[in-house]
VEXTIZA-564154 format. One record per atom (N, C-alpha, C): x, y, z. Coordinates in steps of 0.1 Angstrom, whole numbers, plus 5000, padded with zeros to 4 digits. Example, Ala and Ser with C-alpha at 12.3 -4.5 7.8 and 13.67 -1.06 7.14 Angstrom:
% VEXTIZA-564154
513249435078/512349555078/513249675078/512849785071/513749895071/512950005079/
//
This chain:
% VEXTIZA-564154
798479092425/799079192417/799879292425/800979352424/802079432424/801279542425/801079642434/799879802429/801779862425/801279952417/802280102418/801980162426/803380252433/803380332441/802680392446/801480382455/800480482458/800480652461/801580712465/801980812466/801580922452/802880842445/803180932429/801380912422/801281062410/800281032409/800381042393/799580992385/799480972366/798081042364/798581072346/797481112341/796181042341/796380912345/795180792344/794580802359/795780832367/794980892383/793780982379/794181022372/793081212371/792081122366/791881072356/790781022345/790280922353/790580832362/789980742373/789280832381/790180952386/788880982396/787681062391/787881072381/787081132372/785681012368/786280922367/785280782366/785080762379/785380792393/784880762405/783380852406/783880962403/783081102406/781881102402/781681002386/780981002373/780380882372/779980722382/780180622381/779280582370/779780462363/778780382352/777280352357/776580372352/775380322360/774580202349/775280152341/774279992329/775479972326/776479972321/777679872312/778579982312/780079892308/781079912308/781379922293/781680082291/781680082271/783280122272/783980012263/785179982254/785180142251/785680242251/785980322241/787780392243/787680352229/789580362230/789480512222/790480612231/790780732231/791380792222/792580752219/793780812214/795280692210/795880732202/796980652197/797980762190/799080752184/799680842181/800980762171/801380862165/802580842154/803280922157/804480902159/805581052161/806680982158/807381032147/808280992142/809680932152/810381012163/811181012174/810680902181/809480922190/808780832198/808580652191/808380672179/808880512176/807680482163/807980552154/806580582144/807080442141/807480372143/807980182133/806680092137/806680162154/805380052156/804280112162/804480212156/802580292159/802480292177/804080292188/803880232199/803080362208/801980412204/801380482213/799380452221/799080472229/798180442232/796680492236/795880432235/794480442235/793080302242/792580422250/791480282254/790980322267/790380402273/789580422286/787880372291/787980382302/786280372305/785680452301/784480462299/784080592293/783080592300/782480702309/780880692323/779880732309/778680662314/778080692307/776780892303/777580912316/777581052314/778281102307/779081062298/780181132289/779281222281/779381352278/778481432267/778381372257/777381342248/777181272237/777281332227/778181282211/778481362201/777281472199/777481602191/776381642184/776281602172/775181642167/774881572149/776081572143/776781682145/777681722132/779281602139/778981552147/779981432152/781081462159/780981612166/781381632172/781081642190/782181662202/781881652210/781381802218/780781842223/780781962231/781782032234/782882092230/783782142240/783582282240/784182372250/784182472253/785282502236/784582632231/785182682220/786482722221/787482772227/788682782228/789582672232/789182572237/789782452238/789982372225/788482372220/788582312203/789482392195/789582502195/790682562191/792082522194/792482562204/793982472209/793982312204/793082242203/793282092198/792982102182/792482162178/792982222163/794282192162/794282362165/795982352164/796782342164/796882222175/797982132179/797482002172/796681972164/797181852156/797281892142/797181992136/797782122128/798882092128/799582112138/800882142146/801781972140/801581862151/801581782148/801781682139/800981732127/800881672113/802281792104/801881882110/802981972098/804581942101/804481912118/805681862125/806381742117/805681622114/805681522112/805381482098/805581522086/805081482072/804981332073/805981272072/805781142072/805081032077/804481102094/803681062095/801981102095/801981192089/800581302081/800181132068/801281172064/800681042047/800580942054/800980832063/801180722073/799180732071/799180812079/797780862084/796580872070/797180902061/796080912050/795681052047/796581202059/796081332055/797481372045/797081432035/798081422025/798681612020/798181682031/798481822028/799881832030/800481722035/802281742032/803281672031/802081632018/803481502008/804281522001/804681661999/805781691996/806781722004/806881672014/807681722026/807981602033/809481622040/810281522049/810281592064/810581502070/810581602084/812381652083/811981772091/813181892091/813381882108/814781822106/815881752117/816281872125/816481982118/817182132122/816982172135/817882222142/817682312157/816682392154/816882482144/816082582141/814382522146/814182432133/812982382131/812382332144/813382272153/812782212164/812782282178/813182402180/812982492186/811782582180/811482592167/809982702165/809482582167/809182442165/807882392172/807982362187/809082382192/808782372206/808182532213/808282642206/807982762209/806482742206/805782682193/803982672191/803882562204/804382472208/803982412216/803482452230/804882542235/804982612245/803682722249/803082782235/802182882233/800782832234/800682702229/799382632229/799482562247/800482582252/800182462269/800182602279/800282742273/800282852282/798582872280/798182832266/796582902267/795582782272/796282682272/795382562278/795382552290/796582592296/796482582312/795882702318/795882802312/794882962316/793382972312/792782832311/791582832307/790882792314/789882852321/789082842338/788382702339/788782662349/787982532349/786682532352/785682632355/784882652357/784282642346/784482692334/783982672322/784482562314/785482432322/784982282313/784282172320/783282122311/782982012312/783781912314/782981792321/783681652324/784881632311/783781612300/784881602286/785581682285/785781822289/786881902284/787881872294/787381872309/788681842317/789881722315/788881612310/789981542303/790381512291/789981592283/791281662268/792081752273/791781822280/792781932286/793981812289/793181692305/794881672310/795481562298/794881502289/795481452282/796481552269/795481682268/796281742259/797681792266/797381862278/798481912286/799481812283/799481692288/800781572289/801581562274/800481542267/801381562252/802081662249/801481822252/802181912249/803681942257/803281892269/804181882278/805981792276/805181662271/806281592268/807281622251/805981672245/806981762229/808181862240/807681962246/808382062247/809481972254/809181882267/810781852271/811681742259/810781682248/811981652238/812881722230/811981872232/812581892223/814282032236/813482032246/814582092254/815481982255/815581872258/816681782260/817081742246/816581752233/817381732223/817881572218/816781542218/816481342216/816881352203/816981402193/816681362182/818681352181/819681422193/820881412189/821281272193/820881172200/820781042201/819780912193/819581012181/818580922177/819480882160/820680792164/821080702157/821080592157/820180512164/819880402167/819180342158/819080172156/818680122148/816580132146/816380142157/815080142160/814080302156/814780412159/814080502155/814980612146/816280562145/816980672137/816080732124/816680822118/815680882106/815780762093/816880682094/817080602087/816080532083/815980442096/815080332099/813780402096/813480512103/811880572098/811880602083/812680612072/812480662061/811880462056/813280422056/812780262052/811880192057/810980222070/810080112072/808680192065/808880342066/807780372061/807580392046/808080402042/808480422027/807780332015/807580202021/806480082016/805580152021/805180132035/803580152039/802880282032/803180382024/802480552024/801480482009/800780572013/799780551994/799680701992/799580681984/799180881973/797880831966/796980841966/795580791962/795480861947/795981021946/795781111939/797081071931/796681091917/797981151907/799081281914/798381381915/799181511923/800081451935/798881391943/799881331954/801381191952/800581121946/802081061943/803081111930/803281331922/803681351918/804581431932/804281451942/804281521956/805481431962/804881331961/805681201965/807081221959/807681261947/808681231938/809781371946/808681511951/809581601954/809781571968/808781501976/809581451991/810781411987/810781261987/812081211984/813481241978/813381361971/814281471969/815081511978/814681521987/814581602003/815381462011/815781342004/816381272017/818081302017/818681392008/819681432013/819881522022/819281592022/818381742038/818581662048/817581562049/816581512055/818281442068/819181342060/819881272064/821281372069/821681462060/822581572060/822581612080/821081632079/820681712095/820681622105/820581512098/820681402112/821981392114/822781382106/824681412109/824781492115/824581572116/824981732118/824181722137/823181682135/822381692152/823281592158/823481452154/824481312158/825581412166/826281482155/827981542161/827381662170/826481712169/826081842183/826481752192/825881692193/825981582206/826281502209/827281492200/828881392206/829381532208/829681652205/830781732212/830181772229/829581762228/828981702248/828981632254/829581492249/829781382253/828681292252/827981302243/826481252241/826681132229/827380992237/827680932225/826980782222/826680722213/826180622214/826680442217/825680402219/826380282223/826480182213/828280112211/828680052201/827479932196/826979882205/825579772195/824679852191/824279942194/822980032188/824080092173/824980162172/825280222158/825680082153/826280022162/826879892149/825379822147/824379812154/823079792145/822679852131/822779982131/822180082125/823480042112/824380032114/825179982100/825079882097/824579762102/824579662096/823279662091/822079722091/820979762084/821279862071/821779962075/821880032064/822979982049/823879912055/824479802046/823779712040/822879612048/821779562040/821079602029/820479722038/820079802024/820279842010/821979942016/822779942001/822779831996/822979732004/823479581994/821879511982/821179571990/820079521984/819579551968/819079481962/818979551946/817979611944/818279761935/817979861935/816479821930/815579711925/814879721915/813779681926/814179621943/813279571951/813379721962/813379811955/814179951964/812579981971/812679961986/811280031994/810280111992/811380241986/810880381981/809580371971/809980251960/809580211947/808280141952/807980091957/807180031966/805680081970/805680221973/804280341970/803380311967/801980331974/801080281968/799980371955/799980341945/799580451936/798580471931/797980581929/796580591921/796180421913/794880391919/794280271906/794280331896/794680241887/794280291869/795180411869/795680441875/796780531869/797780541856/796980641843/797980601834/799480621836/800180721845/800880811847/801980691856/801680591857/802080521871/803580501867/804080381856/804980331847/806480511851/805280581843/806380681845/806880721854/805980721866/806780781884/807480661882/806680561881/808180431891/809380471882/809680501866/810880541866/811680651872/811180771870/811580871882/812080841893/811180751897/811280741915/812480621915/812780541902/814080461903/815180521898/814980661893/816380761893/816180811905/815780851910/815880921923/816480811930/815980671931/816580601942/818180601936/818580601929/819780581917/820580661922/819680771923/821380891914/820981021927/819980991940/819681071950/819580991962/818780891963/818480821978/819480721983/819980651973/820880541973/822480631978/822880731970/823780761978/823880871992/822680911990/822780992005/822680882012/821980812016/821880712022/823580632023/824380612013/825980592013/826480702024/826280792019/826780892030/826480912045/825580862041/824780862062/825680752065/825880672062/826580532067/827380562070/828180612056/829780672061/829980752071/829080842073/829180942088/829180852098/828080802101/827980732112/829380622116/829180512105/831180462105/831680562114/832280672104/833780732105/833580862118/832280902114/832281022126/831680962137/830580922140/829780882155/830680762158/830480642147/831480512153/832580512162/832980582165/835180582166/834480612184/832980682187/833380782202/832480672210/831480562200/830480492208/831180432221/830380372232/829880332238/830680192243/831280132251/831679972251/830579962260/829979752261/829079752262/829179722279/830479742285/830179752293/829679902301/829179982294/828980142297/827780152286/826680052285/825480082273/824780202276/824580212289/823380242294/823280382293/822280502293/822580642294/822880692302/822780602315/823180642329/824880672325/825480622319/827080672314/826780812309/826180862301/826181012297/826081152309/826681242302/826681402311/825081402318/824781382311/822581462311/822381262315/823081202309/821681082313/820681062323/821281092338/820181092343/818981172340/819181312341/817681392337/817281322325/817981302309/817281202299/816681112304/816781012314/816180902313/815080962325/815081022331/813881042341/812881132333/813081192321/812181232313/811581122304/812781032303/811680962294/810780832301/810980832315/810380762320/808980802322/808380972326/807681032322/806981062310/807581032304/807181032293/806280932286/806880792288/806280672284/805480592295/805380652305/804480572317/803380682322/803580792315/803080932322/803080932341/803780872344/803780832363/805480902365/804980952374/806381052382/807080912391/807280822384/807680682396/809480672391/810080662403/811880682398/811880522391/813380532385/813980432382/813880312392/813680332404/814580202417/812980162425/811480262415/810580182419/810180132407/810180152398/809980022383/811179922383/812079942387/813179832388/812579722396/811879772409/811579662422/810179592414/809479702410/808079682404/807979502396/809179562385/809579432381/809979332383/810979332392/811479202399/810079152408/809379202409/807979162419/807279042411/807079162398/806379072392/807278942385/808378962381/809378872373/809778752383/810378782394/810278682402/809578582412/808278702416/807478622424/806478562419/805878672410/804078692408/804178562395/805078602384/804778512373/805378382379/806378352380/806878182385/805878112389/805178152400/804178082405/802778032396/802478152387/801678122374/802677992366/803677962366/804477862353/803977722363/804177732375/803977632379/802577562381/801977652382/800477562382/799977552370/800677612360/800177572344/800877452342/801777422345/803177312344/802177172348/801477172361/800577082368/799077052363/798777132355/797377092353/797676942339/796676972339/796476762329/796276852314/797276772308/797676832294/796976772282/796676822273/796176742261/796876642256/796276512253/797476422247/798376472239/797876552230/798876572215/800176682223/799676742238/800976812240/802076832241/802976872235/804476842232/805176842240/804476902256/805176932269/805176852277/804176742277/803976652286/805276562291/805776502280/806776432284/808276512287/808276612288/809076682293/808876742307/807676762313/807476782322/807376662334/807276572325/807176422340/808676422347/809476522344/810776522349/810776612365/809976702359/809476812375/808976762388/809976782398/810076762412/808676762419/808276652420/806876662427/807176692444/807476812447/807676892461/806376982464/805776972475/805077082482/805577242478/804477352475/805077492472/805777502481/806177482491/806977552499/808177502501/808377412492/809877372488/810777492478/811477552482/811677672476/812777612464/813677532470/814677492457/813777392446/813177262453/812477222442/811877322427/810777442437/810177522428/810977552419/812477642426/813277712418/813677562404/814277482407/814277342399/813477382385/812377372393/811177302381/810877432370/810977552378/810977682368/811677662362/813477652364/814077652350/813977512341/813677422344/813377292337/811977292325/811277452332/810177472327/810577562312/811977692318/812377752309/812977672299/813677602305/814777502295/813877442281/812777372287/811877302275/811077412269/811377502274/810277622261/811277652253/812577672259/813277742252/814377612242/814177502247/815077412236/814277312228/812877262231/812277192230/812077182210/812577102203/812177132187/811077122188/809977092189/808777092186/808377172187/808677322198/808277432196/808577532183/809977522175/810477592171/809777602153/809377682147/809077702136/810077622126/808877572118/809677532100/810477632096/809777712087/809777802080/809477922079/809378002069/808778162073/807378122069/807078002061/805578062057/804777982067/805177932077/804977882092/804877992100/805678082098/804878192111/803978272106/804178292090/803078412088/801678342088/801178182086/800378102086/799578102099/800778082110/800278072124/799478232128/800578332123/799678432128/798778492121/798478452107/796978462101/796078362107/796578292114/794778162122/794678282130/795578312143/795778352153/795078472155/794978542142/794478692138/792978682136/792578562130/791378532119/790778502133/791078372138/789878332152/789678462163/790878572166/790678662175/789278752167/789278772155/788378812150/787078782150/786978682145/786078612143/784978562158/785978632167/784978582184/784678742188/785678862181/785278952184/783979042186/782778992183/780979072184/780778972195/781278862202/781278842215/781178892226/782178952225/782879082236/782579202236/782579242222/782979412220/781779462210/781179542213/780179622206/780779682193/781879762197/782079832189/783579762183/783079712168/784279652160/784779782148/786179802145/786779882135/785979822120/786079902115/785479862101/786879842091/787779862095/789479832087/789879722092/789979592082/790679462086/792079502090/792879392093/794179352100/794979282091/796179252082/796579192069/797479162082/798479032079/800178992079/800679012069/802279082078/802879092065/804379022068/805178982066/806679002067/807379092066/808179112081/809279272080/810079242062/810279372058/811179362041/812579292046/813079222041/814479092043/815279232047/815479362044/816579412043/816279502061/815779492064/815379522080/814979382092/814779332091/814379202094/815579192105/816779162103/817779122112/817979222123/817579332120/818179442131/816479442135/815479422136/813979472134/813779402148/812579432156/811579362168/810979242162/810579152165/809979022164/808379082155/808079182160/806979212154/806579382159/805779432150/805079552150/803879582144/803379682144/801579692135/802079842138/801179852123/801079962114/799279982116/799180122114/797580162117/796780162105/795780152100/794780162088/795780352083/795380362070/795280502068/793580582069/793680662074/792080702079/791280772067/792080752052/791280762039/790880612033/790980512044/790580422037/791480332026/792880402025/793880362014/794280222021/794680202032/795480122036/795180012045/795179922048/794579832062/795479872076/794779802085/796079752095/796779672090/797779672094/799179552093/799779522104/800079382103/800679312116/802079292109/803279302115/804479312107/805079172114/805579082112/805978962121/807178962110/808378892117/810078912115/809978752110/810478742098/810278572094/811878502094/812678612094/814578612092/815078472092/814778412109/814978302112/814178212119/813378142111/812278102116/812777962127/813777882120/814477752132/815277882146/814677982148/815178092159/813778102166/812878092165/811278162161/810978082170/810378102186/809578022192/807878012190/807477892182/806077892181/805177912197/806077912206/805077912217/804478032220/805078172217/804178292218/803778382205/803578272192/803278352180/801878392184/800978302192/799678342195/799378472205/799778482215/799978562223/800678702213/801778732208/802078832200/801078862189/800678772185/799478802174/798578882181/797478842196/796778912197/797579032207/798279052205/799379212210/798679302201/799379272191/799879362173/798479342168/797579242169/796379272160/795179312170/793879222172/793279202180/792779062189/792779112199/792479232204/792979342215/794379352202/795679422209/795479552202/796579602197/796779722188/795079742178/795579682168/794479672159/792879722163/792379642173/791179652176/791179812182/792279842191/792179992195/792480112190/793580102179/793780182171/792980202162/792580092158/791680132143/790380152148/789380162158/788080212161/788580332168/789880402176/790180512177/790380612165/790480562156/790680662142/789180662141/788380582138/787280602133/786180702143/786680702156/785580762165/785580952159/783680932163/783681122153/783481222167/783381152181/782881232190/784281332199/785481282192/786381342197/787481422190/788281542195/789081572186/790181522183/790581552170/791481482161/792581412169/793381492177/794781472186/794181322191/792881342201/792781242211/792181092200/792381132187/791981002182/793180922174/794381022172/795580952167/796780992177/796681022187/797681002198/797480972207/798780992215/798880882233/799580892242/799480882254/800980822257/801180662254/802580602259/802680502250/802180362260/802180422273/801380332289/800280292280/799480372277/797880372272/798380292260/798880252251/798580172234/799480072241/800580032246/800879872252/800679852263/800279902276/799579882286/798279782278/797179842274/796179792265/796679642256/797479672249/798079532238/798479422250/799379462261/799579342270/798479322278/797479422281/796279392291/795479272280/795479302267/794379202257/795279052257/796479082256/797478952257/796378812268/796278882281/795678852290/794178772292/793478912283/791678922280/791378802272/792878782260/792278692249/792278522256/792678482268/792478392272/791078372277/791278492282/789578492290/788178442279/788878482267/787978512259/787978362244/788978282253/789178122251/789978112236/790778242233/791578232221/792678122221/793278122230/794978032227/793877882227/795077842216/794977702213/794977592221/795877562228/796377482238/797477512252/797577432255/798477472270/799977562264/800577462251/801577562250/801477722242/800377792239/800077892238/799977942249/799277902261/799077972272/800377982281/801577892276/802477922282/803078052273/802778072260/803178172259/802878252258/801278282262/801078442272/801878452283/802778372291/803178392305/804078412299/804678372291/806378412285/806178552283/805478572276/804778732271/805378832282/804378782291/804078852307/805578862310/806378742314/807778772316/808478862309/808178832297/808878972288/809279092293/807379102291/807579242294/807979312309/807179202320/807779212334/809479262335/810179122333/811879172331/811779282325/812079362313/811779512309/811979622318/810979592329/811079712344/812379712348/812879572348/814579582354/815479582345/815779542335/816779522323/816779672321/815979752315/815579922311/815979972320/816079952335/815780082344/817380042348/817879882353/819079842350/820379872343/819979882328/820779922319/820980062320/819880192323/819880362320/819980422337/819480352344/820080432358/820980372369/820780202369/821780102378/823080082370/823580152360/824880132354/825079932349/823879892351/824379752343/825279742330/826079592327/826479602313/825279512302/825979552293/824979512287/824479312287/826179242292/825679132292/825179092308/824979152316/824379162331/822879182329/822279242318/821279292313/820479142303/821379092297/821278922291/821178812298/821778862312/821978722320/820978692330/820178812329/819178842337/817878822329/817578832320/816778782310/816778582307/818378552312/818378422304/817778392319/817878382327/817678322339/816178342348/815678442345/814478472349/812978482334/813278472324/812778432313/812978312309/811978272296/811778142287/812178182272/812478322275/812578402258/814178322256/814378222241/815078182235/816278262236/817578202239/818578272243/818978332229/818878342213/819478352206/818478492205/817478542211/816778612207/816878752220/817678752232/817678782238/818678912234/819778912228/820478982226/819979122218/818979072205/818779192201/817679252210/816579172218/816079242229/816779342237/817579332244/818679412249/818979522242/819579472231/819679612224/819079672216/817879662218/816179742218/816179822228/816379762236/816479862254/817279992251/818379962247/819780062247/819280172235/818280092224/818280242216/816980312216/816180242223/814680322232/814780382242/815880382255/815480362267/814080472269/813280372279/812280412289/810880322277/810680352267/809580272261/808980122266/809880032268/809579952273/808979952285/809280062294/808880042308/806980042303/806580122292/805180132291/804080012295/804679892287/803679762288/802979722299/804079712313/803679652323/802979772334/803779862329/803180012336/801680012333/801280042318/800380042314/798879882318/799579832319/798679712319/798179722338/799079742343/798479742353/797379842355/797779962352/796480072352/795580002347/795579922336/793879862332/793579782342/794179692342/793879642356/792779652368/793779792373/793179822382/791879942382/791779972364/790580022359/789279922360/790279782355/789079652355/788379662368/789279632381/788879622391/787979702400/788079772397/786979922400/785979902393/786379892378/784179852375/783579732375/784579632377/784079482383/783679552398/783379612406/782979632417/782079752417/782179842407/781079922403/779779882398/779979792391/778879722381/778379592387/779079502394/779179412404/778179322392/777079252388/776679132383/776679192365/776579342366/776579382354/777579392344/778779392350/779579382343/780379282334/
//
């Protein structure tokens, strides 16, 4: 394995040596920390993280289920998830707390400068609080709380939200994907519900208005990311009003009152949401459209600020002070050296009769490893049949959601194997809504609501299923469910011994670091079906490997966008038809992606230390 940079140091540094200091002395307890929803950050796929060692000196809840902290600290974590929830309405109801469901998030400079001022005021009293008077546990809520407060205040100094027309996190996209998932349990609340949605001409109005701040700085977008974001929001208009998202709400049971919102809420979609939503399109068209981006200039590295943007958001999503040109190498490490050599000795082991690969593989150059062209040969011969082979490729849509309900059910079903502590909220499949689907990620997971209203959800993209490589629906499955997302998110909501913040947020290293470290675990743990699942945990692995260079490629090496494709087609197995909107995932996140492989290694080498701590016990 590839180490990171030994020099630079992360928040996960501190909390390791903290586990050095503290060692386990009987077992190794699973306890996942924190996860998070923030609307900007990428509330579509809940991409934040949670899941540390936990010494078994950790202070033990008291009765009342809380943890010991020094009283002014509990305070500050108060009120910064106070903070957080009033920041964020939309994702307050997401969550299940419903004190402001009458409310859209407010786009406004104004608004996003007074929360960067409470932020600023809560990381002045946290960092002037004596260390002498915290415990083990407080020292690490503090550096976890510090980093989050840290990273609000530089979003909101650099002003993300004026580049956030992209298909992936624009306000757009956040109003539509969440807009199904919310429940109002209460009559009041889903009457709450009727005056939010009022609010999406505000809501969209401010996103124009932030868009053009920053185009008159030269802050402009790149033509595949807005021409994404229009060909979604066109969908949508096109879509008929009677299958409208909004309408979709989950409502009081037995609700006499119900019949009557949905009509309301189908005038509102009518004669209020449907055409603001007209109007946002048309902005974007006629005003942002005309200044975007050619693709040979995707990258942010082309913008005034790009560099400082992207080195914050590198920070941001890795929590590691590591530049662009050492996650670039990081990747190519792993992308060219570390994984190839994995394809090849899976390529050679003795396959099950029924495998679809077999006869495609009796074509591979029987050369000594140290035939470097042969090897090079047999890898792409290896990519070629994952990637064209029909037998891999899905029927239909009720073919993938099928595969990844087994795929969900058996990860489950072995889960009191492994893990002591299981979530008490199941995991559903769902299909992305047809009207997002085409511009959408292959898949995402949505978190339980923590009133119990709602499950997890695994979101898998059904669009085009003869596109659809069955070889990593298994591997993706246990990403997005368990014992990926799902298993960590949803026992992180439920934990009582910590405060609120550290049980619904993250950085984003920690919640896909963890989802691709379980990618890994679920083999260990004899989930994939056969050899061609296991090749597509390694496809997986390549994914996200390439990522370090394609991301860091595209926003600080000035790559184009199809230099960023060709690099993907050639060093991956990911289906060339599927490559493109990957890509331009990159161009409307940058830095998010760098999380997975970043993150995964930290577990890693978390693993590694208490396999040597614990030595037969572990």
């Amino acid at each position: 394995m590839c180490e990171l940079p030994a020099p630079r140091r992360c928040v996960l540094d501190e909390l390791r040596e903290i586990s050095v200091t503290h060692p386990p002395t009987q077992s190794w307890v699973e306890l996942p920390t924190s996860c998070a929803t923030s609307w900007r950050s990428g509330c579509w796929a809940y991409r934040r993280n949670r899941c540390s060692v936990a010494p078994e000196s950790t202070p033990a809840p008291q009765a009342d289920g809380t943890t010991e902290l020094s009283t002014e600290l509990a305070q500050i974590c108060a009120e910064f998830w106070a903070l957080s929830l009033e920041n964020s309405p939309l994702s307050a109801t997401l969550l299940g707390v419903h004190d402001f469901d009458d409310r859209l998030d407010d786009l406004s400079l104004d608004a996003e400068q007074d929360h960067r001022a409470a932020l600023h005021g809560l990381r002045l009293r946290s960092s002037a609080l004596s260390d002498a008077n915290l415990t083990m546990a407080d020292t690490v809520t503090r550096s976890v709380l510090l980093h989050q407060l840290q990273t609000g205040i530089e979003s909101a100094d650099l002003r993300l939200i004026e580049l956030a027309s992209d298909q992936m996190d624009g306000p757009h996209a956040a109003l539509l994907m969440l807009a199904p998932q919310l429940t109002y349990p209460e009559p009041e609340q889903a009457q709450a519900a009727l005056v939010r949605y009022a609010q999406v001409p505000r809501m969209l109005s401010q996103a124009v208005q932030r868009f053009s701040a920053g185009l008159a700085v030269g802050r402009t977008p790149s033509e595949r990311v807005i021409g994404r974001s229009l060909h979604s929001l066109d969908s949508y208009l096109a879509s008929s009003p009677d299958e409208d998202p909004f309408l979709a709400a989950g409502l009081p049971e037995g609700w006499s009152g119900a019949e009557q919102w949905q009509s309301q809420m189908a005038q509102l979609v009518r004669e209020c949401i449907r055409p603001a939503f007209g109007e946002y399109r048309d902005a974007l068209r006629d005003q942002i459209a005309p200044s975007a981006r050619p693709d040979e200039q995707a990258g942010w590295c082309w913008l005034p600020d790009g560099q400082e943007l992207y080195a914050a958001l590198i920070r941001s999503h890795t929590t590691c002070e590591l530049s662009a040109s050492e996650l670039h190498e990081l990747g190519r490490q792993h992308t060219e050296v570390t994984l190839p050599a994995e394809y090849l000795a899976l390529a050679e082991q003795q396959p099950d009769p029924k495998d679809e690969l077999s006869a495609s593989f009796k074509t591979l150059k029987n050369k000594p490893a140290s035939d470097q062209n042969a090897a090079s040969d047999n890898l792409a011969a290896i990519f070629e049949c994952l990637r064209t082979n029909p037998a891999l490729r899905h029927v239909d849509a009720a073919e993938i959601v099928e595969l990844a309900e087994r795929s969900v059910a058996r990860a489950t079903q072995a889960l009191p194997e492994f893990f002591s502590l299981l979530p008490s909220s199941p995991c559903l499949v769902s299909p992305i809504p047809k009207f997002l689907a085409a511009d959408a990620p292959y898949a995402y997971y949505f978190p339980p609501a923590i009133d119990g209203t709602r499950p997890g959800t695994y979101f898998i993209n059904t669009a085009h299923p003869e596109q659809a490589s069955r070889t990593e629906a298994e591997s993706i499955a246990f990403h997005e469910a368990v014992p990926g997302h799902h298993l960590q998110i949803a026992i992180s909501q439920e934990l009582t011994g910590l405060p609120e913040f550290q049980r619904h947020d993250g950085p984003t290293a920690y919640i896909e670091g963890w989802a691709l470290y379980a990618e890994r675990l679920a083999d260990e743990m004899g989930l994939y079906s056969d050899r061609v699942a296991r090749f597509g945990m390694l496809a997986a692995d390549s994914w996200r490997s390439a990522r370090l260079v394609v991301d860091t490629g595209l926003h600080a090496h000035r790559w184009s966008r199809q230099r960023a494709i060709d690099y993907f087609e050639r060093h991956t197995p990911v289906p060339k038809d599927q490559i493109p909107g990957e890509v331009d995932r990159y161009l409307a996140i940058p830095g998010q992606a760098l999380s997975y492989k970043v993150g995964q290694l930290e577990f890693l080498r978390l693993r590694s230390y208490a396999e040597v701590a614990l030595g037969d016990r572990f």
